[in-house]
C-alpha positions, 0 to 999 in steps of 0.5 A: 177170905181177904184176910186169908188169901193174898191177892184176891184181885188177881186170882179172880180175875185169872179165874174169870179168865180160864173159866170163858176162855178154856171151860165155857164154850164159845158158842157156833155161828148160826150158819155153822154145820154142826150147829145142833150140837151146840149147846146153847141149843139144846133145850132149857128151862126159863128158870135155868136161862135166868138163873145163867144170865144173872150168875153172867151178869154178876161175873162181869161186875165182879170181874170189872171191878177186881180188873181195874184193881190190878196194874194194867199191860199190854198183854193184861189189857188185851186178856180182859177185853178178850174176856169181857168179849166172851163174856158177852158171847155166852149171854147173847147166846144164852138170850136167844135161846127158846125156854121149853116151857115159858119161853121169854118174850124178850128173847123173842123179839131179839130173835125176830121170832116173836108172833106177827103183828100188824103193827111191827116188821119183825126183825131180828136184833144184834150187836155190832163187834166190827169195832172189835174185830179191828181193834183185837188185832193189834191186842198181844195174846200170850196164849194159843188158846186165846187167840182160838177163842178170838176167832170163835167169838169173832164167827158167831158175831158175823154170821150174826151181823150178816142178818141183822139189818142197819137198823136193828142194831143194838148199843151202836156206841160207835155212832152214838151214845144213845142205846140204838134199836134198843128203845124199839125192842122194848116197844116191840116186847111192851105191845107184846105184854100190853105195857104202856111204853110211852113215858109217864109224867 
């Protein structure tokens, strides 16, 4: 399509833009009163949340990748990191849903709602945008809509951060580049499955 169409950087990354900005819709915070209606609560299949996160997951590479192609502003620079925000909003929520027929380990354990171990307090595990909500605010926005989307990414992530504690943190880069609690999600989801999760020499 190169060949066909000029300036395909820029049209997927408008494209990307548009699509978890205006189409795809943020998802409420935990306490809000029309949380059931919410569609990333409603129920889903396994197959369907993996299906949604590696369809994410491509996205945002794709989206990375055709971003530092084109020449960056002010105004460019604040709509691809409102994006990559997004982004990361729809797939935390998308995460934490509970499959209806084989629910993820892994999403589990993220939510604190896992089976009672002796060997583990269960807690639920998030991310930390305070960094975020301080630097967005000097980002330019050339359109309403954009900052609407800024303010509903930035209710989910509170309410969110209101119920994790200190230590449960994940990807914490602002302290250190080290994965925060994320090493002991995964211990947590390795006692779960009965995978070693000690390193093997």
């Amino acid at each position: 399509q190169q060949s066909q169409i000029r300036y395909t950087s820029a049209l997927s990354v408008a494209l990307i833009q548009h699509v978890f900005t205006q189409v795809v819709p943020i998802p409420l915070s935990w306490n809000h009163p029309r949380l059931g209606q919410c569609m990333y609560q409603q129920p889903i299949r396994y197959e369907a949340q993996l299906e949604i996160l590696r369809c994410i997951h491509h996205l945002t590479t794709h989206f990375a990748a055709c971003s530092m192609s084109l020449m960056s502003n002010k105004a460019f620079d604040s709509a691809r990191i409102l994006t990559m925000a997004a982004m990361t909003c729809v797939a935390d929520a998308v995460i934490r849903m509970r499959a209806s027929d084989v629910p993820s380990m892994f999403s589990l354990h993220l939510n604190g709602t896992a089976p009672q171990t002796p060997r583990f307090f269960l807690q639920p595990y998030g991310i930390d945008m305070s960094v975020f909500r301080v630097q967005s605010e000097f980002l330019v926005f050339l359109s309403p809509d954009l900052v609407a989307t800024r303010t509903r990414i930035l209710d989910y992530f509170t309410v969110q951060r209101d119920q994790v504690k200190d230590d449960h943190i994940l990807f914490n880069f602002e302290v250190s580049m080290q994965p925060g609690s994320m090493s002991k999600l995964l211990e947590q989801v390795c006692w779960e499955i009965g995978f070693p999760s000690h390193a093997v020499h």
